[in-house]
C-alpha positions, 0 to 999 in steps of 0.5 A: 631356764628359757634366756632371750639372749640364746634366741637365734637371730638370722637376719641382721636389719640396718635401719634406713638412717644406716641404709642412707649413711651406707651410700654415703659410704660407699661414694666417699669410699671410692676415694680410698686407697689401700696398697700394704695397710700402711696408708691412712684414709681421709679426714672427710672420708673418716668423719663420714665412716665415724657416722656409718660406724656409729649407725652400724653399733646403734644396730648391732645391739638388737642382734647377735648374729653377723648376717647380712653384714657381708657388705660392710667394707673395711673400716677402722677404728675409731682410733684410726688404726690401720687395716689391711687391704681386703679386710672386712671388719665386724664391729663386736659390742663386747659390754667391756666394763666402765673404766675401760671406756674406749676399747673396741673389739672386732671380729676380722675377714682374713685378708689372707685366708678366705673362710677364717677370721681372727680378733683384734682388740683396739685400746682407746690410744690408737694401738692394737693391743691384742690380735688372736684366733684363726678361725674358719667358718663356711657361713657367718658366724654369731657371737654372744658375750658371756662367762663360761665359768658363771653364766654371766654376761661378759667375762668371754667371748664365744663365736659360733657358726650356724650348721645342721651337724655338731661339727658345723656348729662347734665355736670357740671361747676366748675369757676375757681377764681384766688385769688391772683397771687400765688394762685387759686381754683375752684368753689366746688359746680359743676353746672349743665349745659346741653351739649351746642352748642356755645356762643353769646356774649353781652357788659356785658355777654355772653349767651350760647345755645342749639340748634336743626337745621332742613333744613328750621327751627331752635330752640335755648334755651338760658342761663345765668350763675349767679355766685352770686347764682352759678346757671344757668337760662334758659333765652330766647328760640327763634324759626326762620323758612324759610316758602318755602325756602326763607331767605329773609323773615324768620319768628322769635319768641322770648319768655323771659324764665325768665318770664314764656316764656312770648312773646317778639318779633315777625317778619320777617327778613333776614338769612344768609346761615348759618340760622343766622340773617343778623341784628346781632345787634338787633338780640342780642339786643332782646336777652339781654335787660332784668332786671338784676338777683340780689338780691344785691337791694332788700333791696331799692325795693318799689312798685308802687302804695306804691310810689305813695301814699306817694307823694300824687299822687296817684290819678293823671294821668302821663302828659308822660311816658316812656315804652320801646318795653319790656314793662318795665315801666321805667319813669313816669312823674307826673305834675300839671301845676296850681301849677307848681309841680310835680314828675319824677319817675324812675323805675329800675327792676330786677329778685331775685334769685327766678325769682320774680321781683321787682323794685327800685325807684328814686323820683325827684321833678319838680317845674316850666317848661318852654314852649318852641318851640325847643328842638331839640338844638343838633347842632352835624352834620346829617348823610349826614354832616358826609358823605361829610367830606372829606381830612380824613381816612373815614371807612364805613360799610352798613347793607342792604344799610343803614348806620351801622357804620362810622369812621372817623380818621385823623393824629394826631400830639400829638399822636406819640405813637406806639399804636397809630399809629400817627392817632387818631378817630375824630367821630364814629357813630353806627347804629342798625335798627330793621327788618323792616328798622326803626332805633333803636338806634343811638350811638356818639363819638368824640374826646374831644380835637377837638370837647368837651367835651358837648356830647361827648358819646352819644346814641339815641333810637327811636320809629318805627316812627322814632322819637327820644325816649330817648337821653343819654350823657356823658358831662362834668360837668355831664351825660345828659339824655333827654326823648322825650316820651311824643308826642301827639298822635301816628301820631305827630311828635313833643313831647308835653312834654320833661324832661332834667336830668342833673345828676352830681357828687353830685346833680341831676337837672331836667328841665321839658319843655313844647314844644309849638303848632304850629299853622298858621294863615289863612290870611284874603282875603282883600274885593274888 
């Protein structure tokens, strides 16, 4: 997770061309005058500030701090656009995309107010399009160009100060939108951010942290930027330390800031040199499965207990239930088998603004089940099957001699595309264990054309016992999922109940299954 681009640069070095180009400036700048801002500066004075402007971006590309730049006077725009007097204009070399060549973005020394600055965004044309921020730092700022909300280059832009203490060195986010492909701004309202140290990046979102590293000790706080409510919540905190030296055996604790750093995971687990863990997979696992923050669903909420008592259920017991390692309570399965009727019930969570956490809830009625004494009716190959598929391209990866990931591809004569190479992937399989060595989730592809369209994506999950917890496809006519989280006790290793949800475009089937016992009968010894 080590980004060169989060390297704090200090000094900012104007090669000697500039040195040469800034005294230049300098003679040619006596004859400029400025009284209210409304004065234009010279043509020869301009085509020689168009030359320092240029040795100044050339330059600035190779830092991302301000320092050292105190002595660059006021200067406009390539446009020419106006500034005020005793101004000091930071160049920013914002990477605005392809078709809004022409833009320019600097960061502004408030004539006015001495220790603030703000932003002004300049169109191709000549004209302000955009002056926002009042922001007020006791040394020089730097600045980086990212996406809060993907760890992306570009999509914002944060100014931090340099500081010894956290509010020293907190900074301001401004998102950048592009409206069409003629126009863009940015956000107006700036963001508090703290100086940070890198990014960890998820399927859907990224997260950002700050951390404090010690020889045998590390501690990072994680947060997450919600552009819905412009803010930025502190999400996770997580603390690993190495007792007497040994990686191989460090100590993890992970908290969920976003409910009072309430505990969430607590183990051993291997680090690199670098402190970082070894399983990076579950290790962002941990960090990300959380309820999403929103209050885009609010309006459908419905508690528990109100649920309960409109289906009259209120005083059943569920036959299963699903509760995933995060204590999130997301499937209840209430049935009577005398009357063959009962209810599925999913639950969905999430965090308003306010960090208060509310649920959805989808209600399926069951009638009937089936006994049955299989459910395990996949038919895709096992792990060792895929293992001995030979005569193909066949790419293996290993996380402490388990499988992490395979890949299997052959030639392909439809595909005759350049991207495609001639060679299309026939399987993929994807592996994540937890610490301890127990696999976690499983995940499936194939290509449809060779092998279906029935499970062609699918993805696993399993409990530390290594029995499978919860099946997700993606099939065609429509998505499947399977819930085998209904076992016995703690030591069976068969469900007593599964639930089997076909999820179509218009309707939703569910077929509740009752695995039977299985039992061998004793032979009775013939009398002699």
């Amino acid at each position: 997770m080590n980004n060169p681009r989060f390297k704090k640069t200090t000094i900012f070095f104007v090669t000697t061309t500039a040195l040469s180009l800034c005294l230049m400036a300098c003679t040619n700048l006596s004859s400029l005058s400025f009284s209210d801002g409304s004065e234009s500066v010279s043509e020869s004075s301009t085509a020689v500030l168009d030359e320092l402007r240029d040795a100044i971006n050339d330059n600035i590309a190779i830092s991302e701090s301000l320092t050292g730049l105190s002595s660059v006077a006021a200067l406009p725009g390539d446009s020419g656009a106006e500034i005020k007097k005793g101004e000091t204009l930071f160049p920013l070399n914002f990477p605005f995309p392809d078709y809004l060549t022409g833009y320019e973005l600097f960061l502004v020394g408030n004539a006015d107010k001495p220790n603030h600055y703000f932003v002004r965004l300049l169109s191709p044309y000549g004209g302000v399009v955009q002056e926002f921020g009042d922001m007020e730092f006791e040394h020089y700022p730097e600045y980086r160009f990212e996406d809060l909300t993907t760890g992306e280059d570009g999509g914002g832009l944060s100014v931090i100060p340099y500081g010894d203490t956290e509010d020293e060195r907190a900074g301001y986010y401004y998102a950048f939108n592009v409206t069409n492909e003629v126009e863009a701004t940015f956000t107006e309202d700036a963001v508090r951010i703290p100086k940070f140290d890198g990014f960890i990046k998820g399927t859907f979102r990224a997260l950002y942290y700050t951390e404090k590293k010690g020889a045998l000790n590390l501690s990072r706080v994680f947060y997450t930027y919600l552009p819905e409510f412009k803010k930025l919540y502190k999400y996770r905190q997580c603390q690993i330390t190495v007792p007497n030296g040994d990686y191989r055996n460090a100590e993890i604790s992970i908290t969920n800031s976003l409910e009072k750093d309430k505990l969430i995971y607590k183990s051993t687990l291997e680090l690199d040199s670098d402190m970082e863990p070894i399983n990076q997979d579950y290790y962002k696992t941990l960090l990300f499965n959380s309820p999403e923050i929103t209050d885009g669903h609010k309006k459908e909420a419905a508690t528990r207990a109100e649920t309960l008592k409109k289906l009259n259920i209120d005083e059943l017991e569920p036959v299963g239930k699903y509760i995933d390692e995060f204590d999130e309570l997301l499937l209840e399965v209430f049935f009577d088998e005398a009357s063959a009727k009962g209810y599925a019930i999913f639950y969905t969570w999430y965090y308003d603004g306010s960090l208060k956490k509310y649920s959805t809830v989808e209600t399926f009625p069951i009638e009937g089940f089936k006994n049955r004494s299989e459910i395990y009716d996949f038919n895709l190959m096992t792990t060792n099957q895929l293992m001995e598929i030979s005569g193909y391209y066949k790419y293996t990866e290993y996380i402490a001699g388990l499988l992490k990931h395979l890949q299997i591809k052959d030639f392909d004569e439809l595909d005759d595309s350049a991207e495609g190479s001639g060679y299309s992937t026939l399987l993929e399989e994807n592996f994540t264990y937890r610490d301890d060595g127990s696999l976690y989730y499983h995940g499936h592809s194939h290509s449809a054309y060779y092998y279906g369209t029935d499970r062609m994506g699918m993805g696993e999950t399993s409990d530390k016992l290594g029995r499978i917890v919860t099946s997700s496809a993606v099939s065609i006519p429509g998505g499947v999922e399977e819930y085998y989280n209904f076992y016995a006790d703690e030591k069976a290793t068969r469900p007593a109940w599964q639930l089997y949800v076909l999820r179509g475009d218009t309707e939703t089937t569910l077929e509740l299954n009752k695995v039977k016992t299985v039992t061998t009968k004793k032979k009775k010894k013939k009398s002699s």
